[in-house]
C-alpha positions in Angstrom: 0.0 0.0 0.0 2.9 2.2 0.9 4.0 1.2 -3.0 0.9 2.0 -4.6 0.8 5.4 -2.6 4.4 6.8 -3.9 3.1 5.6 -7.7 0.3 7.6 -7.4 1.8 10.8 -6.2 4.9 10.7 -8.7 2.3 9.7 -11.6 -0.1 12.7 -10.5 3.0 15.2 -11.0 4.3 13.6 -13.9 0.4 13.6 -15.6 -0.2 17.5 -14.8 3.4 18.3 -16.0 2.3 16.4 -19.2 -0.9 18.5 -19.3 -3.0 16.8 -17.9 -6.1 17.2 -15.6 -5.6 17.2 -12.1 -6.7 14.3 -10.3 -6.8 12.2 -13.1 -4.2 9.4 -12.1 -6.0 9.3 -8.9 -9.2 8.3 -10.0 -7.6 6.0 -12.3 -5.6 4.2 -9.4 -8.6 3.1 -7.7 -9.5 0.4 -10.4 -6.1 -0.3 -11.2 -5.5 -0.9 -8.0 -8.3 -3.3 -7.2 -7.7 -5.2 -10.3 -4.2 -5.3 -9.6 -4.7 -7.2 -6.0 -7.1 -9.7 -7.8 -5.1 -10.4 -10.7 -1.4 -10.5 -8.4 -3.1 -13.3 -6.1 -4.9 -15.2 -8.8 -1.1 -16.0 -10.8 0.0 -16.4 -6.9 -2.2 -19.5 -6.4 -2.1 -20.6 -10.6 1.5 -20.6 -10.0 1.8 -22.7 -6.4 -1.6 -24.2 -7.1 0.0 -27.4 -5.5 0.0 -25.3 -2.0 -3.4 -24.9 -2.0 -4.4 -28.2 -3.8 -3.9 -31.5 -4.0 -2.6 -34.4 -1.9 0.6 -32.6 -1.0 -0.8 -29.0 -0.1 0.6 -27.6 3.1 -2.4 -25.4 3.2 -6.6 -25.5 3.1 -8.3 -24.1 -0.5 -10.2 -21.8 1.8 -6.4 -20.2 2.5 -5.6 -19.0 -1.2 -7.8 -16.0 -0.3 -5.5 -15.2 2.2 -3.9 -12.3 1.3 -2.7 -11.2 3.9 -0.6 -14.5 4.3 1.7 -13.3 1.7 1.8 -14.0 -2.3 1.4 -11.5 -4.7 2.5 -12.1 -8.4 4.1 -9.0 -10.1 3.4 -10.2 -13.5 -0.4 -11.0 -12.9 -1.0 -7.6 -11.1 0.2 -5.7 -13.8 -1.6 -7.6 -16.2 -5.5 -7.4 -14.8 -4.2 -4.0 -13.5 -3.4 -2.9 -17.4 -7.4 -3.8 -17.5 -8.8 -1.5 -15.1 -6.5 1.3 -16.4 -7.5 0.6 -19.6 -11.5 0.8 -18.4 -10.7 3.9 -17.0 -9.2 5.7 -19.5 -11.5 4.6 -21.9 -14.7 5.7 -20.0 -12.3 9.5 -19.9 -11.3 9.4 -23.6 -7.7 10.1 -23.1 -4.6 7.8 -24.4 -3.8 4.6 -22.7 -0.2 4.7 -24.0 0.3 8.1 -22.4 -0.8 7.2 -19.3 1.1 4.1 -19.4 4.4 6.3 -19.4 3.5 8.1 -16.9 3.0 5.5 -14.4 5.8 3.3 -15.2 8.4 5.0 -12.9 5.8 5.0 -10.3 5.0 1.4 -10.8 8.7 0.6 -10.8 9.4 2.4 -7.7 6.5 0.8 -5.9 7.2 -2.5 -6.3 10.6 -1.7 -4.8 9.1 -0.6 -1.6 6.8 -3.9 -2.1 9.4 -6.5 -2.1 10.6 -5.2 1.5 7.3 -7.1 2.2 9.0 -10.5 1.5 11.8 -9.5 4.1 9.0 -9.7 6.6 7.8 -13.2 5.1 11.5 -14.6 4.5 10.6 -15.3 1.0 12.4 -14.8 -2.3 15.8 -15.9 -0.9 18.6 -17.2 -2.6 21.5 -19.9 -2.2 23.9 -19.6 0.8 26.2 -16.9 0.9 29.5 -15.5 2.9 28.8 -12.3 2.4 27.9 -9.6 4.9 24.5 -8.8 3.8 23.5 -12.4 3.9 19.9 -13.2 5.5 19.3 -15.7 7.8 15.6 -17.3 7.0 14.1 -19.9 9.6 14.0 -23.3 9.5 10.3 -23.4 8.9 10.7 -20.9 5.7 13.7 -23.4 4.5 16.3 -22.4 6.1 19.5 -24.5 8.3 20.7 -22.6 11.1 24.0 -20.8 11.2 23.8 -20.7 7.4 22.8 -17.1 6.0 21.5 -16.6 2.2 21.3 -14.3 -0.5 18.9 -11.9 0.0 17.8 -11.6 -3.5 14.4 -9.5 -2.3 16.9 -6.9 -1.8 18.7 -7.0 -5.2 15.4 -6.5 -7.0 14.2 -3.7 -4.9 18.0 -2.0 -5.2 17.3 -3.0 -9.4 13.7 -1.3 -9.2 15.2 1.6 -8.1 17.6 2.1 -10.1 15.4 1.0 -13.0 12.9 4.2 -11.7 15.0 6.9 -12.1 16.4 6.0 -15.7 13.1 5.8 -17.1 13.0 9.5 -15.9 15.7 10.4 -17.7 15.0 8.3 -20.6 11.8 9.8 -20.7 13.1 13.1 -20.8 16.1 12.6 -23.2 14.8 10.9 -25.5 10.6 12.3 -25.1 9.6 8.5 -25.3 6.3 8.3 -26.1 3.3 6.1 -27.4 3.8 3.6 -24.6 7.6 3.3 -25.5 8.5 4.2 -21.7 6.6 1.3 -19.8 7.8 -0.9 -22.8 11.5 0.0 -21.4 10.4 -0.5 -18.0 8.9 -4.2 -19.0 12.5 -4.7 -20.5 14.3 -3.2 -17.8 12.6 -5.1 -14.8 12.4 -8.3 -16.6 16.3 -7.9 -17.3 16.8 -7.8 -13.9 14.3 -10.2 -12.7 15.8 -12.9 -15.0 19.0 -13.1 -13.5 18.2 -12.3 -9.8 15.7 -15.3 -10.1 18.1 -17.4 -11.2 20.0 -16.8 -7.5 16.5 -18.0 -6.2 16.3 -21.4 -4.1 12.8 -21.1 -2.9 10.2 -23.0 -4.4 7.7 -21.3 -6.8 5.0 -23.6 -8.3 5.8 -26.3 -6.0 5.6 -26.8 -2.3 9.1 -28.3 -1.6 11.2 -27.0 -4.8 10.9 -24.6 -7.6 9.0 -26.0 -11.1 11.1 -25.5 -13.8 11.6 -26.2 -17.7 14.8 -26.4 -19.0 16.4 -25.9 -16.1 14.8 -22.6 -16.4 12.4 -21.3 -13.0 9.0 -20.7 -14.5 9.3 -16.9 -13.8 12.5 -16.8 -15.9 10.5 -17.9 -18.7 7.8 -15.4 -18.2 10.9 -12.6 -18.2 12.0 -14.0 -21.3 8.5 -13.5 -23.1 7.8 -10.1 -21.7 11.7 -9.2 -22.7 11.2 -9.9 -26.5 7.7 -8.5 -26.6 8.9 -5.2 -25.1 11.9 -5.3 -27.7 9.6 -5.9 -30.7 7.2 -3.2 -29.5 9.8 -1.0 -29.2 10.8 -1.4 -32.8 7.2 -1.2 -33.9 6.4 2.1 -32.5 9.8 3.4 -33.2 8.6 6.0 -35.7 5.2 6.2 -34.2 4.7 10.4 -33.3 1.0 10.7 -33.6 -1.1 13.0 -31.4 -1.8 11.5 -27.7 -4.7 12.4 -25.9 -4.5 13.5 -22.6 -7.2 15.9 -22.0 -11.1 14.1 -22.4 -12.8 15.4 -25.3 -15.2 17.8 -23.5 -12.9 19.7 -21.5 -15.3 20.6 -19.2 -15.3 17.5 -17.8 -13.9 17.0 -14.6 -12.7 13.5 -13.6 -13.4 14.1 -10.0 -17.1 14.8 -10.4 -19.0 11.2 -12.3 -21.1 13.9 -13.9 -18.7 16.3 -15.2 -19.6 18.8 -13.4 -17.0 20.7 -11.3 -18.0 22.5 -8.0 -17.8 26.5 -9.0 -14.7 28.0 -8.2 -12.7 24.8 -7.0 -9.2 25.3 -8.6 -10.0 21.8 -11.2 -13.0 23.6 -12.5 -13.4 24.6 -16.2 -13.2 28.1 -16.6 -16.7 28.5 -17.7 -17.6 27.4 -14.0 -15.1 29.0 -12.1 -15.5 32.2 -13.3 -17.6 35.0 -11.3 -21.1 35.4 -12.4 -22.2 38.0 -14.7 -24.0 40.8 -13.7 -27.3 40.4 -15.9 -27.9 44.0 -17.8 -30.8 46.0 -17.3 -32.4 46.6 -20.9 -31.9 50.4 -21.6 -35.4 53.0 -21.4 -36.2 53.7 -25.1 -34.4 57.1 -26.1 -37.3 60.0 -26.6 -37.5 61.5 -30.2 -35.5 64.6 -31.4 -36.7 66.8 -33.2 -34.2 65.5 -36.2 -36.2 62.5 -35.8 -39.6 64.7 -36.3 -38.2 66.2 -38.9 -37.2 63.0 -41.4 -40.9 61.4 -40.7 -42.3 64.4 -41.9 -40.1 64.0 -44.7 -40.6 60.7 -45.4 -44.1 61.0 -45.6 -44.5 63.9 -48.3 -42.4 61.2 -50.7 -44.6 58.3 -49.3 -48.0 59.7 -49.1 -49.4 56.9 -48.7 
């Protein structure tokens, strides 16, 4: 939650600086959000079905709604949160792509705040280690005593980091735009993801060891996917420069308010409604006739007799 809250302020400044309406990421978070949870513990419990399931689970079915147990899957909350994004902008009329960009720092720098959570749950640990940041897990997560491991939480929340603040510059240097950012961010996280879940001993998929293919972990092969897709989207929309939309087509619609209108004077109202009232204007008393006015009837009516 602490995750979602940094993504949502850093996309907020980065949407208004992009032009924006205020408040706009906000009320786009809420469905992404809720999709998000739903969609990271479904591939959770797809993934380790065999914890939940079957003659070897270490757990009841009841337990995989759990959340609060631990197990989220990154790649299943972005997916099913791409959805509610997507519903939201749509129901607003503005670009998906562009608010894609904007949010993928965020989203990067939220998930390294949200792998601190698997510190707390001594999950996503590596092989032993000598070095001085080893972790020690407890013998109940898999762990001997004496023997410390590699932390790899740590190494992909240090990565996400990183990761965050070159999309930022990326973003500026090179004005990525048409969904081209969060395409580098898919490639950059699943870069790093590939090779710090290859340190990983803990099982995924299984309830005593890790499923693999190919003496691949199954979350190496999702990287590898995402990796080539982001690559061949990037080559795609390399020349892409078309117009984004990030302002709904009625701009006096304010995303805050389901019936797009703003309360009067509130600094996100359009300025049709935030302006002052008008004075109405008193219709003016009819002028009384001059006598140059007298004088062109009479005249008129000599050459118009009748």
């Amino acid at each position: 939650m602490l995750g979602v809250v940094v993504a949502v302020w850093l996309s907020e400044r980065r949407w208004v600086a992009r032009g924006g309406q205020k408040g706009t990421i906000i009320d786009i978070a809420v469905p992404a959000v809720i999709f998000g949870l739903i969609g990271g513990r479904l591939y959770h419990v797809i993934t380790d079905w065999q914890t939940y399931f079957g003659s070897r689970a270490i757990k009841e079915p009841y337990q995989a709604l759990f959340i609060w147990e631990g197990g989220l899957g990154i790649w299943g909350a972005i997916a099913l949160g791409g959805v509610g994004v997507w519903w939201a902008v749509r129901k607003r009329g503005i670009s998906m792509s562009a608010v894609a960009d904007t949010v993928a720092p965020g989203i990067a720098f939220a998930q390294a705040i949200g792998r601190w959570g698997n510190w707390f749950n001594q999950e996503l640990y590596g092989g032993p280690t000598t070095l001085p940041w080893g972790l020690e897990i407890d013998v109940d997560h898999g762990g001997e005593p004496g023997v410390l491991y590699h932390p790899t939480f740590l190494y992909e929340s240090l990565w996400d980091v990183a990761l965050g603040f070159l999309l930022i510059l990326a973003g500026k240097r090179f004005a990525l735009r048409h969904g081209r950012l969060f395409a580098l961010y898919v490639a950059g996280y699943t870069l790093g993801r590939f090779w710090i879940e290859g340190l990983r001993i803990d099982p995924v998929g299984g309830v005593d060891h890790a499923v693999t293919f190919l003496s691949l972990r199954l979350n190496q092969w999702t990287s590898i996917v995402l990796f080539v897709g982001a690559l061949v989207y990037l080559w795609l929309t390399r020349n892409k420069d078309t117009e984004e939309r990030v302002v709904p087509l009625d701009p006096a619609v304010d995303p805050a308010h389901e019936s797009g209108q703003a309360d009067p004077g509130s600094s996100d109202a359009p300025a049709a409604v935030a302006a002052e009232p008008v004075e109405p204007v008193e219709p003016a008393e009819p002028a009384e006739p001059s006598d140059t006015d007298a004088d062109d009837d009479a005249a008129t009516k000599e050459k118009n007799p009748r």
